[in-house]
C-alpha positions as CSV (number, residue, x, y, z in Angstrom):
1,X,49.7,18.3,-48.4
2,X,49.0,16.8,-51.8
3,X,50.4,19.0,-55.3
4,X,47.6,20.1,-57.3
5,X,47.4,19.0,-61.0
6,X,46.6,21.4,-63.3
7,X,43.5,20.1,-65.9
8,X,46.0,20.5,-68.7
9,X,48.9,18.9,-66.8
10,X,46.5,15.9,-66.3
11,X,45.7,15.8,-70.3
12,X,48.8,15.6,-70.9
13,X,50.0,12.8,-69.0
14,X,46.9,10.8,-70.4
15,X,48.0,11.9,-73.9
16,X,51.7,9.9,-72.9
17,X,49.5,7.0,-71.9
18,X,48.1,7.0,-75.3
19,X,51.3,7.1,-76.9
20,X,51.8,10.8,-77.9
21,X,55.4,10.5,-76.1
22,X,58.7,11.9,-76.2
23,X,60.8,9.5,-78.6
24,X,58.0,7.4,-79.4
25,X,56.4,6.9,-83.3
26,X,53.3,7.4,-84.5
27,X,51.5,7.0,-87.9
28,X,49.0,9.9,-87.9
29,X,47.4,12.3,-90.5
30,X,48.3,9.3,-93.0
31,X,52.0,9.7,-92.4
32,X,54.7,8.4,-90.0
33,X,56.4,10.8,-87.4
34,X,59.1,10.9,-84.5
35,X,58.1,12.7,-81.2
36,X,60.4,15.2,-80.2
37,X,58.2,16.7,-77.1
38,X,55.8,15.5,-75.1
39,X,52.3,16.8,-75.8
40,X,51.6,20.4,-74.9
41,X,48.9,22.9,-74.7
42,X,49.4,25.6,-77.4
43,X,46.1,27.8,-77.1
44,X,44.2,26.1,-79.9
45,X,44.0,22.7,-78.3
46,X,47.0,20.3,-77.7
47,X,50.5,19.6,-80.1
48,X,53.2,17.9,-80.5
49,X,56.5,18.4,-82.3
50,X,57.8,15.7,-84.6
51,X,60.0,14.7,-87.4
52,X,58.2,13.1,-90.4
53,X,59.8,10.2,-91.4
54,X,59.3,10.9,-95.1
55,X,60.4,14.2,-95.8
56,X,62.7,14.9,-92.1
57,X,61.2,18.2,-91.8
58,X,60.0,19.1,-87.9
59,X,56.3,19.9,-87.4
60,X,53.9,21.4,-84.9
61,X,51.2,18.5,-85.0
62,X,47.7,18.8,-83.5
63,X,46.3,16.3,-81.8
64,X,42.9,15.4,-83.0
65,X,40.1,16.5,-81.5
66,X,38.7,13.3,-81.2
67,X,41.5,12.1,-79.0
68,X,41.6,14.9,-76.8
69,X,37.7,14.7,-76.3
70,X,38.1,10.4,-75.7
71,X,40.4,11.8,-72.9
72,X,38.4,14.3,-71.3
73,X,35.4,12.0,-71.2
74,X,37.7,9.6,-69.2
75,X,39.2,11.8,-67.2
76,X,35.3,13.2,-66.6
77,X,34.0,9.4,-65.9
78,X,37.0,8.9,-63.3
79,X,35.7,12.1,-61.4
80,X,38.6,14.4,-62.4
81,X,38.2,17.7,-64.7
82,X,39.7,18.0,-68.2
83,X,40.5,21.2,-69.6
């Protein structure tokens, strides 16, 4: 029997894809930041926590909305749901 994968679950692991990792760095909101998380739903969308490289401060990051609807259009086209 196969394990069912929550919508959100499925986001997520497309979000990885994309580079919105664990221990990976992005440049985003016009600054540069380490992942410390993978993404995560946190009831207003999807975050993730980083370190900015500038200042070293942790922060709760959204993801932009335009990433997570390029994602759910995918995930849409390829015949799976998106939450």
């Amino acid at each position: 029997m196969a394990i069912q994968v929550s919508r959100e679950e499925e986001l997520c692991e497309r979000l990885k894809v994309l580079g919105y990792a664990l221990q990976n760095r992005i440049r985003i909101y016009g600054e540069e930041f380490d992942l410390t998380s993978n993404p995560m739903a946190d009831g207003q969308g999807f975050a993730i926590e980083a370190v900015s490289r500038k200042s070293g401060l942790s922060r709760k990051l959204p993801i932009p909305l335009s990433i997570l609807q390029m994602v759910r259009n995918n995930l849409a086209a390829s015949g799976r749901n998106a939450a």
